[in-house]
NUTILUM-839282 format. One line per field, with one value per residue (C-alpha): residue number from 0; z, y, x. Coordinates in Angstrom, 2 decimals, always signed. Example, Ala and Ser with C-alpha at 12.3 -4.5 7.8 and 13.67 -1.06 7.14 Angstrom:
<pts>
resi = c(0 | 1)
pz = c(+7.80 | +7.14)
py = c(-4.50 | -1.06)
px = c(+12.30 | +13.67)
</pts>
This chain:
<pts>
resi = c(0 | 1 | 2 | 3 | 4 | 5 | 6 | 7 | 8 | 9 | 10 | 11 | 12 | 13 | 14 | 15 | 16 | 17 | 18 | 19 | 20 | 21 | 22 | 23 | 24 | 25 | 26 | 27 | 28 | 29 | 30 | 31 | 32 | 33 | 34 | 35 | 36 | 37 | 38 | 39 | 40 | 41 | 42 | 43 | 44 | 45 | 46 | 47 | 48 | 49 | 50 | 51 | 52 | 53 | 54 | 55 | 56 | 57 | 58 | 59 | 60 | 61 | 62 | 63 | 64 | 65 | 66 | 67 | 68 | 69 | 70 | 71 | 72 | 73 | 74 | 75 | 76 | 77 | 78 | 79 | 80 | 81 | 82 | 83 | 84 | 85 | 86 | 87 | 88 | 89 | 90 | 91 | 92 | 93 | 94 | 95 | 96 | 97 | 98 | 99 | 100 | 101 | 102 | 103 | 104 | 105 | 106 | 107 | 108 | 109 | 110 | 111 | 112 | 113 | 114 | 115 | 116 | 117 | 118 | 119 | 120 | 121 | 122 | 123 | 124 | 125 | 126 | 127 | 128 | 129 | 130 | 131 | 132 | 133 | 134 | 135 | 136 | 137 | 138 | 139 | 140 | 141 | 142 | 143 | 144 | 145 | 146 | 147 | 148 | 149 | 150 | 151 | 152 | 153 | 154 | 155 | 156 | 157 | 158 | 159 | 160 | 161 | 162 | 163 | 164 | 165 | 166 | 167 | 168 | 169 | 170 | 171 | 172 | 173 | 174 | 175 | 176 | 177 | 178 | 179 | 180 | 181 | 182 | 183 | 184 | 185 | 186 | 187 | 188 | 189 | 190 | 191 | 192 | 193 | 194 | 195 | 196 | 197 | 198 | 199 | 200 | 201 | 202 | 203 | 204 | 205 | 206 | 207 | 208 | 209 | 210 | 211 | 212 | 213 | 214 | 215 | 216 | 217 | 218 | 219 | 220 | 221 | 222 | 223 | 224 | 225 | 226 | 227 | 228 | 229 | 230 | 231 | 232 | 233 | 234 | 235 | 236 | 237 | 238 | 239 | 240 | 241 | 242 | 243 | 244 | 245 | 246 | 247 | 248 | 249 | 250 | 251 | 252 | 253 | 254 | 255 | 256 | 257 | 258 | 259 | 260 | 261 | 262 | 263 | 264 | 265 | 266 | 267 | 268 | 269 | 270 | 271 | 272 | 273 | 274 | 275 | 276 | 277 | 278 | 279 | 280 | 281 | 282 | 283 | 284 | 285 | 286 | 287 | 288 | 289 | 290 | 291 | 292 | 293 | 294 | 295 | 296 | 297 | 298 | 299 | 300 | 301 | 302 | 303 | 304 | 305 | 306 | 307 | 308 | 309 | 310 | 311 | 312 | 313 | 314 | 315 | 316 | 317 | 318 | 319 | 320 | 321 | 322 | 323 | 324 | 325 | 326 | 327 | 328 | 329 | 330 | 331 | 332 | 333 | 334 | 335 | 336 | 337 | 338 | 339 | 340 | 341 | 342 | 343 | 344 | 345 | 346 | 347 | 348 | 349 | 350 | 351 | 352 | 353 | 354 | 355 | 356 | 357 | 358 | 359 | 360 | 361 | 362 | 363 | 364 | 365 | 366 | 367 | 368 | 369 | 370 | 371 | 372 | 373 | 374 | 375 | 376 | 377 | 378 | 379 | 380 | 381 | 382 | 383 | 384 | 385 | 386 | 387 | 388 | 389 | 390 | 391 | 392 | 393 | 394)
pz = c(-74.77 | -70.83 | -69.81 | -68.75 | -72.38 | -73.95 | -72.23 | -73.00 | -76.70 | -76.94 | -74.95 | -77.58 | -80.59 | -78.86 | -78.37 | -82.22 | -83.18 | -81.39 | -83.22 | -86.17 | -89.11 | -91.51 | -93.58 | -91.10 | -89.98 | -93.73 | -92.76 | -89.65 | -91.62 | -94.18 | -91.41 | -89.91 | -93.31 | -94.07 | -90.81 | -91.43 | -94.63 | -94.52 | -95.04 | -95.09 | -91.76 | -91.38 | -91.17 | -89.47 | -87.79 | -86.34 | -82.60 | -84.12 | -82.74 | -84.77 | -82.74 | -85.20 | -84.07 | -86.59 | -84.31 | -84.01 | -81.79 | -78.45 | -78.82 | -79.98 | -77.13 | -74.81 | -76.22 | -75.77 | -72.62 | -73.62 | -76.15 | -74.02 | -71.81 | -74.20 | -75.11 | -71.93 | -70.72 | -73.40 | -75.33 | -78.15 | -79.14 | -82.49 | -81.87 | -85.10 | -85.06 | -88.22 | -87.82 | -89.58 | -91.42 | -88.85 | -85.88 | -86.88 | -85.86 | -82.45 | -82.29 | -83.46 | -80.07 | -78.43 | -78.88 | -77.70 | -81.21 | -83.96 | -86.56 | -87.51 | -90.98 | -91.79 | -94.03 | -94.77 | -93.08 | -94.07 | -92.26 | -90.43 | -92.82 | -91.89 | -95.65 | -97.22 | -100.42 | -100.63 | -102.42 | -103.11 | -101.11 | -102.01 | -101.73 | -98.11 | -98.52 | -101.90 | -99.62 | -97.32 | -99.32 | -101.18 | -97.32 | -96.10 | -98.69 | -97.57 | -94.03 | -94.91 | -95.83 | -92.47 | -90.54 | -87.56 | -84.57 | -82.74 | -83.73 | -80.92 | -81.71 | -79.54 | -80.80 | -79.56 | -82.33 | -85.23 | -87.35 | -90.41 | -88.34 | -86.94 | -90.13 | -91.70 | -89.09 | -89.97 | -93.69 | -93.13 | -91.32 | -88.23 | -86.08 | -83.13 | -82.88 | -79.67 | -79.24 | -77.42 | -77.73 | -79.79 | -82.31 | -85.85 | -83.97 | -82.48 | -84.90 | -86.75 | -83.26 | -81.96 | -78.23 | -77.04 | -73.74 | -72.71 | -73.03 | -69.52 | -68.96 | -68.02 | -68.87 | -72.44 | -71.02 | -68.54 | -71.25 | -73.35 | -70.25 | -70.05 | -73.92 | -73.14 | -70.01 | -71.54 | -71.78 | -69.78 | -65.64 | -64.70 | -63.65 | -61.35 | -62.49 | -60.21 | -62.23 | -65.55 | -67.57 | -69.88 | -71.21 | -74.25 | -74.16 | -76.83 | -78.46 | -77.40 | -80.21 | -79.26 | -76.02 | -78.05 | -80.33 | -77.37 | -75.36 | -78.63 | -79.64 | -75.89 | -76.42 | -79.56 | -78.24 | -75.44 | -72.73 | -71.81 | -67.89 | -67.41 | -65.97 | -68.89 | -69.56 | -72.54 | -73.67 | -76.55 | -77.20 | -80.61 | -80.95 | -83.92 | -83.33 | -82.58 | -80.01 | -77.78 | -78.19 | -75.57 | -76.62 | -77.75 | -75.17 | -72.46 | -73.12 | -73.32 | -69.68 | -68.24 | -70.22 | -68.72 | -65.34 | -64.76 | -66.45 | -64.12 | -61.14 | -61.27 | -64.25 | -66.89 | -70.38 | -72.53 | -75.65 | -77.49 | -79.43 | -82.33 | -85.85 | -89.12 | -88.99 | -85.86 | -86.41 | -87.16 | -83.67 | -81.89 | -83.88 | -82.78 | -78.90 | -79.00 | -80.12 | -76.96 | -74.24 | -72.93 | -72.24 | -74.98 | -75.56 | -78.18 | -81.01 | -81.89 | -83.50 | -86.87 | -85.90 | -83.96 | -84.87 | -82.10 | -80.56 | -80.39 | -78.28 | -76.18 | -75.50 | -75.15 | -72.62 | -70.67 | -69.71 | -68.58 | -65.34 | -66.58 | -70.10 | -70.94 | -73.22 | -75.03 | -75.29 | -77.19 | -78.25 | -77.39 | -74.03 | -73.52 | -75.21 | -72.00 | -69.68 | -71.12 | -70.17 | -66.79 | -67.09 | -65.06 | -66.79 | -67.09 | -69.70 | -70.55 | -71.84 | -73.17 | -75.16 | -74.63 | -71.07 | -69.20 | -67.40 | -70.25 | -72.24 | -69.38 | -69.84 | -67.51 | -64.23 | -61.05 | -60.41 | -58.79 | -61.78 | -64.66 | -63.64 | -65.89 | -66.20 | -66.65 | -66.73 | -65.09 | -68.24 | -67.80 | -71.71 | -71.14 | -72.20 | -75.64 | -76.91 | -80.27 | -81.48 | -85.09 | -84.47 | -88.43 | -88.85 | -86.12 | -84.29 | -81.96 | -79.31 | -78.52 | -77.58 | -74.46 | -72.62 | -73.00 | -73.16 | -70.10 | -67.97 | -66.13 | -66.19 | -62.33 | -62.55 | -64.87 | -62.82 | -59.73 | -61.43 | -63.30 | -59.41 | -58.12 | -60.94 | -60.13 | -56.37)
py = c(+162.03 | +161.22 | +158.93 | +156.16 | +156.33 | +156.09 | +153.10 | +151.81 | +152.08 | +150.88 | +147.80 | +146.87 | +147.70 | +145.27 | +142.71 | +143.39 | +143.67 | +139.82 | +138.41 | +135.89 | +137.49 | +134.85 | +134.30 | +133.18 | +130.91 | +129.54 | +128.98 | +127.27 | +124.02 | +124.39 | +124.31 | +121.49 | +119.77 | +120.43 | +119.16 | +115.53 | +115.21 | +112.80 | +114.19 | +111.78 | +112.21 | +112.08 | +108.97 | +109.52 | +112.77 | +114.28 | +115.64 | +118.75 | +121.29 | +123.91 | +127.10 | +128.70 | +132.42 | +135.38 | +137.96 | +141.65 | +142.30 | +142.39 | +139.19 | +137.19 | +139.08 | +137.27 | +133.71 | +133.40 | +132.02 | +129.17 | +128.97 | +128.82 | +126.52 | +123.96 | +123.74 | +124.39 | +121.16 | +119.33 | +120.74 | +117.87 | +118.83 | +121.77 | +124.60 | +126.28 | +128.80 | +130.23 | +134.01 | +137.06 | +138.96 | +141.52 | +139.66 | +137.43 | +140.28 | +139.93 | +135.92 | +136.44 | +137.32 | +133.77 | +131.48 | +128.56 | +129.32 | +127.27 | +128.08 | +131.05 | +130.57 | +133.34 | +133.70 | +136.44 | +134.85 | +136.06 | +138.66 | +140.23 | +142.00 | +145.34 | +146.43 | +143.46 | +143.62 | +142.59 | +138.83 | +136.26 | +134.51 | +131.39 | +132.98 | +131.79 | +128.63 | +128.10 | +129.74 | +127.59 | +124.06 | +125.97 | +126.31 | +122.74 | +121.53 | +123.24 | +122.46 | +118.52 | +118.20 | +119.82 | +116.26 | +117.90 | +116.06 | +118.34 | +122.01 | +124.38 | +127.31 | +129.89 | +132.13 | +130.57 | +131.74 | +131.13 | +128.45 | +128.77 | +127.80 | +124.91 | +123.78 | +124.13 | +121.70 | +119.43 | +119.94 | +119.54 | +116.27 | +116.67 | +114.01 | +115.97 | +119.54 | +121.34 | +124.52 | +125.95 | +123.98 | +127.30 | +126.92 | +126.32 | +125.59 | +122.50 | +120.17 | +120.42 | +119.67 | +116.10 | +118.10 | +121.05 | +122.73 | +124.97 | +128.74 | +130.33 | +134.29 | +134.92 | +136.62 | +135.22 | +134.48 | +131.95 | +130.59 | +129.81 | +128.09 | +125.32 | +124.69 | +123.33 | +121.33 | +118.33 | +118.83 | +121.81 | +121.49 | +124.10 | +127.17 | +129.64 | +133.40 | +134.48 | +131.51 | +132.05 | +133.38 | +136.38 | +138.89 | +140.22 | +140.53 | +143.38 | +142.73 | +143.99 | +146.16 | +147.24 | +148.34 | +150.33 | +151.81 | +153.58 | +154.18 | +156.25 | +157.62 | +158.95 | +160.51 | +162.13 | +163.91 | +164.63 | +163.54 | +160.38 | +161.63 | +162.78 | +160.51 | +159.17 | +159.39 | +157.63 | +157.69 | +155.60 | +157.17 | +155.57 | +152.56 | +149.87 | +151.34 | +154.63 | +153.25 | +152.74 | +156.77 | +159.50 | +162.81 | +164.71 | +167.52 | +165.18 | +163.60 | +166.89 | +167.81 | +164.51 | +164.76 | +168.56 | +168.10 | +165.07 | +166.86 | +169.90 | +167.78 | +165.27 | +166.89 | +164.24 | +164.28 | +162.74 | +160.78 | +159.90 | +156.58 | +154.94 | +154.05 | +156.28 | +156.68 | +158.15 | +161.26 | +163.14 | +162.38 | +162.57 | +166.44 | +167.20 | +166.54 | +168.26 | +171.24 | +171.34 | +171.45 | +173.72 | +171.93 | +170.55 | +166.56 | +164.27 | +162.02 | +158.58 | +157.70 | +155.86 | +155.67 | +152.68 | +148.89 | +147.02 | +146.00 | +149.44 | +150.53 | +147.70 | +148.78 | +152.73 | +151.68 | +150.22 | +153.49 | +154.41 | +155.35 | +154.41 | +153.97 | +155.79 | +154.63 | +153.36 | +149.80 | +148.42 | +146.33 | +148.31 | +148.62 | +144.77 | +145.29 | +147.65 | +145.13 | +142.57 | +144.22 | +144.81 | +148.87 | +150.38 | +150.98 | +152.84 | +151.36 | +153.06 | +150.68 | +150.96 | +148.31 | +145.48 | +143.59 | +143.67 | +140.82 | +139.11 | +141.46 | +144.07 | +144.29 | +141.10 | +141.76 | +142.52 | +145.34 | +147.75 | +147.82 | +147.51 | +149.63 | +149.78 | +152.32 | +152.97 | +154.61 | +153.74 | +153.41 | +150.71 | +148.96 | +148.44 | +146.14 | +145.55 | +143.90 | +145.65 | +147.46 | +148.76 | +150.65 | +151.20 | +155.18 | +155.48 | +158.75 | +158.62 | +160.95 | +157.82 | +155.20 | +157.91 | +154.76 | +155.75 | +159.47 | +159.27 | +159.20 | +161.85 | +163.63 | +163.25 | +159.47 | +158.72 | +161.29 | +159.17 | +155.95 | +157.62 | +158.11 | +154.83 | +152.90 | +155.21 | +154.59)
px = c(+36.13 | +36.13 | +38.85 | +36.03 | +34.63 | +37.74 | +39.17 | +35.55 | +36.28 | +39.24 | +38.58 | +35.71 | +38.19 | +40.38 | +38.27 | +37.16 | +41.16 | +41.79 | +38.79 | +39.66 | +38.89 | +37.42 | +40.25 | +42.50 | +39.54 | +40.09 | +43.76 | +43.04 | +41.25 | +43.47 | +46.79 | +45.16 | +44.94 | +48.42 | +49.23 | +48.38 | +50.36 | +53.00 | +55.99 | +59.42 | +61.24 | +64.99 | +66.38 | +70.05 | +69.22 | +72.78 | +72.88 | +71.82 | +69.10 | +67.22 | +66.29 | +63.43 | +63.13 | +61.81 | +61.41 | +63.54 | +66.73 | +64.85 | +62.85 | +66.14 | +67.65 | +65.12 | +65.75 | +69.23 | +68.90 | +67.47 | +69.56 | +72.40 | +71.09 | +71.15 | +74.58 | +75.76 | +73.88 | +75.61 | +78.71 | +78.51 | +75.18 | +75.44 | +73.13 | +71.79 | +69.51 | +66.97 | +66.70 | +66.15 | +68.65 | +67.77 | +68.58 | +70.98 | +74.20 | +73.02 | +73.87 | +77.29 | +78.31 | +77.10 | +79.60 | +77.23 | +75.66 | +77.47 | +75.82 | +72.94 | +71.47 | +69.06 | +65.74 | +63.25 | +60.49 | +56.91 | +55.44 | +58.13 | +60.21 | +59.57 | +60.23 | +58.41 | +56.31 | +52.78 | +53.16 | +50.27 | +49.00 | +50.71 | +54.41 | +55.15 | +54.20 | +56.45 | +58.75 | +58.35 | +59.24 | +62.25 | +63.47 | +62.83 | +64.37 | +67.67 | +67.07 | +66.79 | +70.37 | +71.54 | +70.04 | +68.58 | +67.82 | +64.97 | +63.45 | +62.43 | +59.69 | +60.64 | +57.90 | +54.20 | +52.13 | +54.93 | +52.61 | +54.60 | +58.13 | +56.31 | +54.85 | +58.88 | +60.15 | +57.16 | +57.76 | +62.04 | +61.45 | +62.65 | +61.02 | +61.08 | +59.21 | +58.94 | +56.91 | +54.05 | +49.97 | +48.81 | +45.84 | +48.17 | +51.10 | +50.27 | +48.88 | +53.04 | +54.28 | +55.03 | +55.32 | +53.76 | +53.73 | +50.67 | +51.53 | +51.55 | +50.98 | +54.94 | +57.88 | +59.26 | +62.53 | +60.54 | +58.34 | +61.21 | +63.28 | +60.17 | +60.66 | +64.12 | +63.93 | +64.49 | +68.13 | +68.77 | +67.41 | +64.45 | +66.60 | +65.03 | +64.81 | +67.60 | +69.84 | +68.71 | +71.75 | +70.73 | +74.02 | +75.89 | +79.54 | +80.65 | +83.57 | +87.04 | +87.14 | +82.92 | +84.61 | +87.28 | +85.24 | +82.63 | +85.66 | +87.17 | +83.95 | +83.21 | +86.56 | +86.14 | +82.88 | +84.64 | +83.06 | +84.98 | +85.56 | +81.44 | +78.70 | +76.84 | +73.08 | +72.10 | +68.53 | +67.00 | +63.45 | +62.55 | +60.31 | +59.25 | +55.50 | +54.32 | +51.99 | +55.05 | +56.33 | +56.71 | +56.86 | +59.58 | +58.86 | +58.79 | +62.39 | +64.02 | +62.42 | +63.87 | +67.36 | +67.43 | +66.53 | +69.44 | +71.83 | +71.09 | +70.75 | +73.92 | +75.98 | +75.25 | +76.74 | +73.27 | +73.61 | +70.43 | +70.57 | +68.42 | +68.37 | +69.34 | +65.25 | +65.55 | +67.43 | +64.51 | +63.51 | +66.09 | +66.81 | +63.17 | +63.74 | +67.35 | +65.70 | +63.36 | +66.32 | +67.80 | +71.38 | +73.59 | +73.55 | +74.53 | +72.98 | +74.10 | +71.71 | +72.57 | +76.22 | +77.11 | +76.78 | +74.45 | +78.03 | +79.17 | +75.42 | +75.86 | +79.68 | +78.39 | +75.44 | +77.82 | +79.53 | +76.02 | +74.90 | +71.47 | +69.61 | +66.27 | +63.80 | +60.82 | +60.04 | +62.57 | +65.07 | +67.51 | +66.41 | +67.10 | +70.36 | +71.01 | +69.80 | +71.91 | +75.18 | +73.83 | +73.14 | +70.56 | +67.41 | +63.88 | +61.41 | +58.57 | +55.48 | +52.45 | +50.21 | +52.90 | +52.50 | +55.50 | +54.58 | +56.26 | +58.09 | +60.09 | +63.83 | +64.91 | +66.84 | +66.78 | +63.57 | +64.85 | +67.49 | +65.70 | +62.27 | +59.38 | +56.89 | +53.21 | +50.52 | +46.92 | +44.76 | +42.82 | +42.80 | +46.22 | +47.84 | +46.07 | +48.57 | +48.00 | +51.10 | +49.32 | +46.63 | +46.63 | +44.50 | +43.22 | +44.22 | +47.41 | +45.35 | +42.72 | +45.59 | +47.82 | +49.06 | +52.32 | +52.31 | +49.84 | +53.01 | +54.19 | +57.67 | +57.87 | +57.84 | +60.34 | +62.58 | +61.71 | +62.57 | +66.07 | +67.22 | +66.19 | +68.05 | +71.23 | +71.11)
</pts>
């Protein structure tokens, strides 16, 4: 298939993929139904703000800003924040955050069973009724299309429920602010301004501070390998979705040709999944590197990628962790949009690369059976570029 035909085809599965199927059409009434039932609001709420946030380490990564902001417009005010129990590690680092409480919320437990269809919504009163003793004063929806968090801060009482004027969303909100086509870190800024002044991007807060004993712990393990006193290349090339991989040959051509060219010592990083990976592109070079991946706590990467003279990868969460203790980086994306989604920071710092297809971005990370050779956005970039882009970052 000719590169015209393909992006052809996949812009008419896309258009097919962001059509509403006809049960959640069902939903829709039956959201809007829901919507109008009167449920008993607080009557003494506390000075106490619920962040509602189920998304992975990157996305949480991306709302702490706002998060921030909040608390450091007014220190009395307690910030809480409902994650995942696969985000919530990341928060612990924030001292602005007083509290995290964490849930399994429906649909984004990577390891979730299928359940009926009634499950997140019994869910979903066993959890406001937990969240009504806590007294909250306002809930924030951080993510726009999150209908079932809106429709918990509706159902918990809270008299005050601030998130984006999304179909579902917005009937369980008492304000909503249109969703503009911007990075998340923006979006989420404008959800807050009513305590915390409009901050513009070159103000906007975002880091991670590792721990002191993060920092020991990648100092120690840098020693143990041995290469404490090298430049450090560290390169994260796994993914939550094969739509966003690279290949393995491809990696091993980039981590060969830096170490050749400026003497790097190369450390791949990812998850205990990732070995296999990470085994697979080791196997293609020609130079020896190292694999952390599976060993270190998100702390300990964050600590590690500081030693880096610049971080490698696919579009991950990982690769915001990078960006969040100010290492150079080179982000390679595919069917996300980085208008809204690229590692935050200064450009020339945090690049992002690619290619030219034109169905990008679909904005479809799943692309379920059909076969990986039909969706090349990412692999459709070229060796040469992310070379380029590894230099610029350094320079």
């Amino acid at each position: 298939m000719d590169k015209d035909a393909l992006v052809r085809r996949n812009q008419m599965l896309t258009a097919a993929f962001h059509q509403r199927p006809l049960q959640h059409m069902v939903r829709h009434y039956m959201l809007r139904s829901m919507s109008k039932f009167p449920y008993t609001p607080l009557p003494k709420p506390m000075n106490r703000i619920l962040f509602i946030k189920p998304d992975h380490i990157g996305d949480m990564l991306l709302a702490t800003p706002a998060i921030r902001a909040v608390k450091q417009a007014d220190t009395a005010t307690e910030i809480h924040v409902l994650a995942g129990p696969w985000a919530a590690n990341i928060l612990a680092n924030y001292k602005e955050i007083d509290r995290v409480l964490t849930i399994n919320f429906p649909g984004f437990d990577r390891n979730e069973e299928k359940t009926s269809m009634l499950a997140p919504y019994q869910y979903l009163i066993h959890v406001s009724r937990n969240l009504r003793r806590l007294n909250y004063s306002a809930a924030i929806i951080l993510r726009p299309d999150h209908w079932w968090g809106a429709m918990l801060a509706h159902a918990s009482g809270i008299r005050r429920r601030i998130g984006y004027n999304v179909k579902d969303v917005s009937p369980f909100l008492s304000e909503s602010i249109p969703l503009q086509n911007e990075h998340v870190i923006q979006q989420n800024m404008r959800l807050v301004d009513t305590w915390a002044d409009s901050a513009a991007p070159m103000d906007i807060h975002y880091t991670f501070e590792p721990s002191d004993e993060d920092r020991d712990y990648a100092a120690s393990y840098l020693q143990h390998v041995g290469i404490s006193k090298k430049r450090l290349l560290c390169v994260h090339p796994g993914s939550g979705s094969w739509t966003k991989l690279w290949e393995d040959e491809k990696w091993a051509a980039v981590a060969d040709t830096l170490t050749e060219q400026f003497d790097f010592a190369v450390i791949f990083t990812g998850t205990m999944a990732e070995q296999s990976t990470v085994t697979s592109i080791k196997s293609h070079m020609r130079y020896p590197a190292f694999s952390a991946a599976g060993d270190l706590s998100l702390g300990q990467l964050a600590a590690l990628y500081q030693h880096a003279s610049a971080v490698l990868g696919a579009d991950s969460g990982p690769m915001h962790l990078a960006a969040a203790v100010d290492a150079p980086t080179v982000s390679l994306f595919g069917p996300a949009d980085p208008v809204e989604f690229k590692p935050w920071g200064d450009s020339d710092r945090q690049m992002v690369l690619t290619s030219h297809i034109g169905c990008r971005p679909c904005r479809i990370l799943d692309w379920g059976d059909d076969p990986p050779e039909y969706h090349p956005c990412v692999r459709n970039i070229p060796v040469s570029d992310v070379l380029d882009a590894a230099r610029r970052v350094m320079r």
